[in-house]
N, C-alpha and C positions, 0 to 999 in steps of 0.2 A: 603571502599567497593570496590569491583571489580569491572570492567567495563562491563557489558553484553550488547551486540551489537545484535538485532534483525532484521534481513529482512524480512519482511511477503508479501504473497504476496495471490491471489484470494482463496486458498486450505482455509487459515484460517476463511475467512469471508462464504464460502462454505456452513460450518456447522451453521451457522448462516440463511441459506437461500436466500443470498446472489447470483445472477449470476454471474459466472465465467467470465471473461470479453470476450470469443470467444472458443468457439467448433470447431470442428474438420473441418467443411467446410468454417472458418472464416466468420462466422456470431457473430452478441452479438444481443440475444434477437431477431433473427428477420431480423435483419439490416446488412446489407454490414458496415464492421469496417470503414471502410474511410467514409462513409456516414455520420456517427455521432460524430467520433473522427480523425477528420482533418479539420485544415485550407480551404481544398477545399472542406468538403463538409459544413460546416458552411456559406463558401461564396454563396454556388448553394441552400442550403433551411435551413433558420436559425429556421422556424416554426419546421420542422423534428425535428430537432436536442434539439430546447428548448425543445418541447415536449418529447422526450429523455430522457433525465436528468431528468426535472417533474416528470417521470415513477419511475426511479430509487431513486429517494426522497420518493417519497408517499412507495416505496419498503422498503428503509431501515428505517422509522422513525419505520415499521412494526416489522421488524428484532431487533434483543434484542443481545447482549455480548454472546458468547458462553462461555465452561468450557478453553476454549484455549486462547481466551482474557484475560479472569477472573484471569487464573496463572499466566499467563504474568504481567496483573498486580501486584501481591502479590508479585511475585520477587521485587518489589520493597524494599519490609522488609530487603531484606536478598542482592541484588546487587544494585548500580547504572546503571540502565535500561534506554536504548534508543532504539526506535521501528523505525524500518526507512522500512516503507510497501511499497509497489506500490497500494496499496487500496486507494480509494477514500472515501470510507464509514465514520463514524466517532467512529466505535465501538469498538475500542482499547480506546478513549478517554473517551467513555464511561462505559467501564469496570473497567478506573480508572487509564492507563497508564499517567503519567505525564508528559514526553519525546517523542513524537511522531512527526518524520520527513515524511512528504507526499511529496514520489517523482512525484507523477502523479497530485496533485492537490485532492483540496478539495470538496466534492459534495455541502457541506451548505455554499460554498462563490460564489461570485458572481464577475467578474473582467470586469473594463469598456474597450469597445473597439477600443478607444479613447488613452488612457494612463494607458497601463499596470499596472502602481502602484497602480492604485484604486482599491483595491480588499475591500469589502463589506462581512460582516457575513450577510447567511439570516437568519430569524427568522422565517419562514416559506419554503414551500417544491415549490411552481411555481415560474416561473420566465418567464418571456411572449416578445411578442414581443412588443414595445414601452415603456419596462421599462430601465431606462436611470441609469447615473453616475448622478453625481454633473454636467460635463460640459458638458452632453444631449446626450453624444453616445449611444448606445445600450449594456445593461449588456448582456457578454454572460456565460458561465458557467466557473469557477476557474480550467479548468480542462487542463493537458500539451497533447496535442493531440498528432499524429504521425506528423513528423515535426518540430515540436516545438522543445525548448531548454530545456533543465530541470533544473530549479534554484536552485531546492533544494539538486543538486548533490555533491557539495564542501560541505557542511553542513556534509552531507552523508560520504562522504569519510574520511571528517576529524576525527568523529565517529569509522569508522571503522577501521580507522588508531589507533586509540586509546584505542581499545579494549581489555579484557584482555581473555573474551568468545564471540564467534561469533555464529551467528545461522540463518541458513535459510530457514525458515519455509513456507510450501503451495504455495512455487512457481518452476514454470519450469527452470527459470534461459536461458528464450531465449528472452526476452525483455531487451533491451540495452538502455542505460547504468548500470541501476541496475544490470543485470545478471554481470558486472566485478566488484561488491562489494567484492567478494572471494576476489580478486587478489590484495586487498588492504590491508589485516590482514596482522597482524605477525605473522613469519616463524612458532613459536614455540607454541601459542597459541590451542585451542583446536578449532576446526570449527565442527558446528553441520549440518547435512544437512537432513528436514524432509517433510518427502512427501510420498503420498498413492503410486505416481510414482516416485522413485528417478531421478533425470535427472542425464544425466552425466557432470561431473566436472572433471576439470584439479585433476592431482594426485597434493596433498599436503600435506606437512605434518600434523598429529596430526586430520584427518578428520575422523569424527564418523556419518554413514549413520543412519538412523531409519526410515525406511518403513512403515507409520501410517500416520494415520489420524493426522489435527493437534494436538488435543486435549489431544488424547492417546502418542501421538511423543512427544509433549513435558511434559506431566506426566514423561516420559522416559526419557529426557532428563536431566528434573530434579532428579530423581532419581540417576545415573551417574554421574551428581554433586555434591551432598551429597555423594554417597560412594566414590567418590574420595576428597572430604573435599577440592572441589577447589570454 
């Protein structure tokens, strides 16, 4: 099977209902972005910020798989699929993708803040102030704020390194590190790039724009697949 490399990013969870994570006057939902996703504002009010997240739980348990998750996953029949999003949500996993790299963190874990390796599945949507780890710090949410390092970046690369189809779906491609996933494909490979807005991207070879929704952009892209039998 072929290697299909996917980077998805807010466009696709979009249509799911899903909040973009920041509009045009960098707010998310409301909130000044540093407020609720950084290190400094977790230190200045962790109530804000649990509460935050809470919102976005009780949002997406609401939110269901779009038609643009759902293909993604069926690709699975027909390629070896790896989804490497900047989404938090979990609704690539539950449409069925079995490959799914989260560079931004996960919304349903919970990491102690005490010792980074305790990260926790939750089995429900709050997560409050005075709920603890094993060795009594304070869970705060599994999430890589601005700041922070991105762990799950080498995973990502290595991926992308090894792809035989590349695609980058419902993102602007101006959040870093993720937006220099392009710059890791091979030369000759085919790079998909889809979005209502295309952003712009370094010229490279073998790049195919599709201007769409995710849902419709990758029906299309699948389509383009099949008649070229790759």
């Amino acid at each position: 099977m072929k290697r299909l490399v996917i980077l998805s990013g807010a466009g696709i969870s979009a249509e799911s209902g899903i909040a973009t994570f920041r509009d045009s006057n960098g707010l998310w939902e409301g909130h000044d972005v540093m407020a609720v996703a950084s290190p400094e504002g977790w230190h200045k009010d962790k109530a804000l910020v649990l509460d935050f997240y809470n919102k976005r739980r009780q949002a997406c348990i609401l939110a269901q798989p779009n038609a643009a998750h759902i293909q993604l996953a069926n690709l699975e029949k027909e390629y070896d699929v790896t989804i490497i999003t900047q989404n938090v949500d979990d609704l690539h996993e539950r449409a069925g993708s079995s490959k799914v790299i989260h560079l931004h963190g996960e919304l349903f874990k919970s990491q102690s803040t005490q010792d980074p390796r305790l990260v926790y599945q939750m089995d429900h949507w709050e997560l409050n102030l005075g709920d603890t780890c094993e060795k009594g710090s304070q869970l705060r949410p599994f999430i890589v704020w601005f700041g922070e390092q991105v762990p799950m970046m080498d995973p990502a690369i290595e991926a992308t390194e090894n792809a035989d189809i590349f695609a980058v779906v419902g993102t602007s491609l101006l959040v870093y590190p993720a937006a220099g996933l392009l710059n890791y494909t091979t030369r000759d490979i085919p790079k998909f790039v889809i979005d209502i807005k295309v952003p712009v991207v370094p010229p490279v070879k073998n790049l195919i724009t599709i201007q769409d929704t995710a849902s419709s952009g990758i029906a299309e892209m699948i389509r383009q697949l099949r008649l070229r039998k790759i």
